[in-house]
C-alpha positions as CSV (number, residue, x, y, z in Angstrom):
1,X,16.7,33.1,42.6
2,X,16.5,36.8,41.8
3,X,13.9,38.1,40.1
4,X,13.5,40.3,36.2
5,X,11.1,41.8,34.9
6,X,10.9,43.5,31.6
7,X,7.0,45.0,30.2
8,X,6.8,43.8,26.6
9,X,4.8,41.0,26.0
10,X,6.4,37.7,26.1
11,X,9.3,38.8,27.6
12,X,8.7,35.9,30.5
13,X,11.9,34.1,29.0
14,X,14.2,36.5,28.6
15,X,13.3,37.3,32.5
16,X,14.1,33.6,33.4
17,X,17.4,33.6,31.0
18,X,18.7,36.6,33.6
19,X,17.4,35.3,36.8
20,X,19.4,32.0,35.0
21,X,22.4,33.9,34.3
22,X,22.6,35.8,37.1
23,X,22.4,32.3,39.3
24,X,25.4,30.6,38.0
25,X,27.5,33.8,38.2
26,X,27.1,34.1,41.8
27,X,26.9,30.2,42.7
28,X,28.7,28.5,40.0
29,X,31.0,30.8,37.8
30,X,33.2,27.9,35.9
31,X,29.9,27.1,34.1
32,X,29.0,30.2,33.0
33,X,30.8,29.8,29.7
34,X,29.3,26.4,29.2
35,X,26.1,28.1,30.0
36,X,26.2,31.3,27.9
37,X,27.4,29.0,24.7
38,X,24.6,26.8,24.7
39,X,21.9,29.6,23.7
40,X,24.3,30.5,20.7
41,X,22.2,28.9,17.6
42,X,19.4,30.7,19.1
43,X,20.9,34.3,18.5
44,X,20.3,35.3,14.9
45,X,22.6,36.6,12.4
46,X,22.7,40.2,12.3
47,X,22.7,39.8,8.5
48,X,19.3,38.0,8.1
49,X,16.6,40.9,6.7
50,X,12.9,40.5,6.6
51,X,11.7,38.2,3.8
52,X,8.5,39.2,2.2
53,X,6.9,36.0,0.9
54,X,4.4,37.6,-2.5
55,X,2.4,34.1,-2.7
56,X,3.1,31.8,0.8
57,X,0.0,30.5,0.1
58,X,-2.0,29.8,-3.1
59,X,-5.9,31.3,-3.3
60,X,-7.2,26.9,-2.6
61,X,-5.1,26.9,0.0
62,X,-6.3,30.4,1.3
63,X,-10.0,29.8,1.2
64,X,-9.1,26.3,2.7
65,X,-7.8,28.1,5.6
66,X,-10.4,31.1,5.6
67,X,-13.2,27.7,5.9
68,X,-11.2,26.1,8.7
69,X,-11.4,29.5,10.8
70,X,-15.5,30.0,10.1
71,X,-15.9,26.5,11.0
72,X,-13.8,26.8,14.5
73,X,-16.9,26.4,17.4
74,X,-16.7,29.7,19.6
75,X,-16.0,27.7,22.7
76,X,-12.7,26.5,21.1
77,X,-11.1,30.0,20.6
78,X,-8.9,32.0,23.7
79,X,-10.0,35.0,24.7
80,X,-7.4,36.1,27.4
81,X,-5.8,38.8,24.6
82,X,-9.0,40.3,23.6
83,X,-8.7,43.6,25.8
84,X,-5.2,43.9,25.6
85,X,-4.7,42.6,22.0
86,X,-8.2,42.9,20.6
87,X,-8.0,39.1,19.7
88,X,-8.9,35.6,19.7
89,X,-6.5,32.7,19.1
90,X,-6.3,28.9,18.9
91,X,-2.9,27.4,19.1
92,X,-1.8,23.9,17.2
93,X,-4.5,23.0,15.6
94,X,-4.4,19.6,14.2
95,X,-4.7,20.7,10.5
96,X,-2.1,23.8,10.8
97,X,0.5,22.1,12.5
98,X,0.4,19.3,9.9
99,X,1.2,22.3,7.5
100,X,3.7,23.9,9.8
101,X,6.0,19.8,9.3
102,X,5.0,20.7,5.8
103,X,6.6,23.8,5.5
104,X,9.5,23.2,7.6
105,X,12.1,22.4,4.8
106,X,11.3,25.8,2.5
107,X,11.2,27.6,6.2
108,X,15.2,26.3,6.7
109,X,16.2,27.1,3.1
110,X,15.2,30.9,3.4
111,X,16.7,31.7,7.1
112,X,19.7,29.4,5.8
113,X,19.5,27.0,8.9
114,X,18.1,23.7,9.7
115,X,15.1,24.2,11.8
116,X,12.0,22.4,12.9
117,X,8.4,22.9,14.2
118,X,8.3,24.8,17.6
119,X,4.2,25.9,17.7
120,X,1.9,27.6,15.6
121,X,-1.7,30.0,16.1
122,X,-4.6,31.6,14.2
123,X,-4.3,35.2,15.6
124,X,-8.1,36.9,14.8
125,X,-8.2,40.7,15.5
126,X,-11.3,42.6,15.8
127,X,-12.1,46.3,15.9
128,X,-9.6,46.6,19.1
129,X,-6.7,45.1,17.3
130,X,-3.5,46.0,18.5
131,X,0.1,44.8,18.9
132,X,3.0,46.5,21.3
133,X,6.1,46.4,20.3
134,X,7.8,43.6,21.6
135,X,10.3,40.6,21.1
136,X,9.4,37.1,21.0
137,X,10.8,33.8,23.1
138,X,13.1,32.2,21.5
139,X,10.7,29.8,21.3
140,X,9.8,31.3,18.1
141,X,13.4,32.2,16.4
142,X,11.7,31.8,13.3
143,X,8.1,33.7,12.7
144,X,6.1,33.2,9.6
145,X,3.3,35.6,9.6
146,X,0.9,34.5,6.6
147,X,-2.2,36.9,6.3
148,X,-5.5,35.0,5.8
149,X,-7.8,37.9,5.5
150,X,-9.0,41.6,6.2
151,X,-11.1,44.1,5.8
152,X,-8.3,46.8,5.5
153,X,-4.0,46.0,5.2
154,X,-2.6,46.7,8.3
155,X,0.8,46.7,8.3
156,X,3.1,45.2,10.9
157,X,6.7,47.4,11.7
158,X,9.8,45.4,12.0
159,X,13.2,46.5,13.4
160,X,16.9,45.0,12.3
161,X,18.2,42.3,13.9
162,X,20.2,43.3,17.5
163,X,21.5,41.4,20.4
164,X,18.5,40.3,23.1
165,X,17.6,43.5,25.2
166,X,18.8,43.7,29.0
167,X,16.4,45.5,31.4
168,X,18.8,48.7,31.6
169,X,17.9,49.8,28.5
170,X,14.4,50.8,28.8
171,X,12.5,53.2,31.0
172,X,9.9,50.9,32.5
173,X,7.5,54.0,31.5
174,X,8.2,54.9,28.5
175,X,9.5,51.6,26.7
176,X,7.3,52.1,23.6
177,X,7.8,55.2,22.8
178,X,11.8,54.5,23.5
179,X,11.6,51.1,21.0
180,X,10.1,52.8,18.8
181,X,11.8,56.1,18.4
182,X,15.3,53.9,18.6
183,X,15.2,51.4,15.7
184,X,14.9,51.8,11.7
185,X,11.4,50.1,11.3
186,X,10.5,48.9,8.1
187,X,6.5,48.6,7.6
188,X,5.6,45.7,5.8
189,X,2.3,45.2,4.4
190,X,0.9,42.0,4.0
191,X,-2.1,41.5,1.6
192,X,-4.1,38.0,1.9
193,X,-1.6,34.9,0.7
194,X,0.9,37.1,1.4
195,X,3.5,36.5,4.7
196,X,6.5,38.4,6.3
197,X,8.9,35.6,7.4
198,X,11.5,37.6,10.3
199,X,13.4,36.3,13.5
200,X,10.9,37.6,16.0
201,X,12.9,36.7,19.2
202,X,16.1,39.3,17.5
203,X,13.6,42.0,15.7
204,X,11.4,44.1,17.9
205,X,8.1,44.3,15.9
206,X,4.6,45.8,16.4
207,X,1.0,46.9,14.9
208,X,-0.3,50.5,15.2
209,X,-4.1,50.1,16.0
210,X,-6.0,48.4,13.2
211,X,-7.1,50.3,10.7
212,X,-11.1,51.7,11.3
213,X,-12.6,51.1,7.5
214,X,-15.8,48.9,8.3
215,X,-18.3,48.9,10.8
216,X,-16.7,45.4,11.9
217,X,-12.9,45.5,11.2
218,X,-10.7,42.7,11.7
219,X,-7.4,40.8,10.1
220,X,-6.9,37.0,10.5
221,X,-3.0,36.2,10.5
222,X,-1.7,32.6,11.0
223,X,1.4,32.8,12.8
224,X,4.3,29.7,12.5
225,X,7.1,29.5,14.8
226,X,9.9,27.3,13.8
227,X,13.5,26.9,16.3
228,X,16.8,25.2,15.0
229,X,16.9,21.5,15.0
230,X,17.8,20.0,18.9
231,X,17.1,23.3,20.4
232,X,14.1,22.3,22.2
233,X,15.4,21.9,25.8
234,X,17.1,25.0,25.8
235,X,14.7,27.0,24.2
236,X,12.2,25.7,27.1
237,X,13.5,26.9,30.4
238,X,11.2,24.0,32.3
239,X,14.0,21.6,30.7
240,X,17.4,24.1,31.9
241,X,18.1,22.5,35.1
242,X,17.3,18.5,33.9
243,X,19.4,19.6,31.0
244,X,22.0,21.3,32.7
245,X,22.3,19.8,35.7
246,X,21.6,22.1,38.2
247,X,18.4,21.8,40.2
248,X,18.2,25.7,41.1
249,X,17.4,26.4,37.5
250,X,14.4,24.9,38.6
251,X,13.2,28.1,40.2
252,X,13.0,30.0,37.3
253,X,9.6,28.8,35.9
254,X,7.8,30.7,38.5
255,X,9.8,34.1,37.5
256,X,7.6,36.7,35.5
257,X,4.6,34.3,35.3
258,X,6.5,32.4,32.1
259,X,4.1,29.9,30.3
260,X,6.0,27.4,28.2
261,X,5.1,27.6,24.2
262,X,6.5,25.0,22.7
């Protein structure tokens, strides 16, 4: 199985999708229709724009949130992003994901598909805060980025929709300077309640570093991922070759280091 790499974050599925592709070409090319045709409902439509959501979340509902964050035990949060991101995070926490079902249905009506639950995280940025530009896994079609707190806005920078990037595009040198110089960006800045609801596995999106106001500057963001509905096993590239049928597919989950999400 060849290997892909690409050097924006998260990019391990799009690596095993190629190393997938490029597989079945070579060893089984009457499938390769079948193949390419099943990741379909996870493209998005070129149409879809950015929706800025003024109130996601009511001010109860806020400070509810705000109190479960304080009252998270140190030990709990990860802390393998705070030199490259400047963060900490805790993924699917009981009480978020119970809101993340909850949400599901007003999710679908705005992106005008059915979709469901894929995972969910509190994202908490200190004074090294940062985000590359980058596009998500599929895993996360559907982003809802709902801003808890912070001591300053900081905007995140969102691109159009476009077809998933190939390796050839991008110098693996100067990739973020290239993204960035090559897409109509639109900043969006989210104040506390507020949320950005985008396709972040079609939008490349990132944040400058974060704003230096305070001694001790930080912005808490509560990200929800949502995929379409029956999507699971081939948004998870562990499930490709059970689902597919082809045991080589296998392989892949050791390409690029990929971690599943869901």
């Amino acid at each position: 199985m060849p290997e892909f790499q690409y050097p924006w974050y998260d990019s391990g599925w799009l690596a095993c999708f190629d190393a997938a592709i490029a597989y079945i070409r070579a060893h089984l090319p009457d499938r390769i229709g079948e193949f390419e045709a099943a990741f379909e409902t996870l493209k998005t439509d070129p149409n879809f724009d950015t929706i800025l959501l003024d109130r996601c979340i009511d001010e109860s509902m806020r400070r509810e949130l705000c109190d479960l964050v304080d009252a998270i035990p140190d030990a709990q949060l990860q802390k393998y992003e705070m030199f490259g991101f400047g963060r900490t995070l805790l993924h699917n926490q009981p009480r978020l994901t119970e809101l993340q079902h909850e949400w599901t249905d007003r999710v679908a009506s705005l992106v005008g598909e059915a979709v469901e639950p894929s995972y969910n995280f509190l994202s908490l940025y200190n004074n090294l805060g940062v985000c590359p530009p980058h596009m998500d896994s599929p895993e996360a079609k559907w982003t809802l980025d709902i801003c808890l707190r912070h001591s300053a806005v900081w905007p995140i920078l969102i691109g159009p929709v476009r077809s998933w990037p190939t390796k050839r595009e991008y110098d693996p040198l100067g990739w973020q300077e290239q993204i960035k110089g090559g897409e109509q960006f639109t900043e969006v800045r989210l104040a506390p309640g507020q949320a950005a609801l985008f396709s972040g596995s079609s939008q490349w999106h990132y944040r400058e570093r974060i704003p230096q106001v305070a001694k001790q500057n930080f912005v808490h963001l509560l990200f929800l991922h949502y995929i379409p509905v029956n999507c699971r096993m081939i948004a998870n590239p562990h499930r490709w070759s059970d689902h597919f049928g082809i045991p080589a597919l296998a392989e892949i989950r050791e390409i690029a280091g990929y971690e599943n999400g869901t």
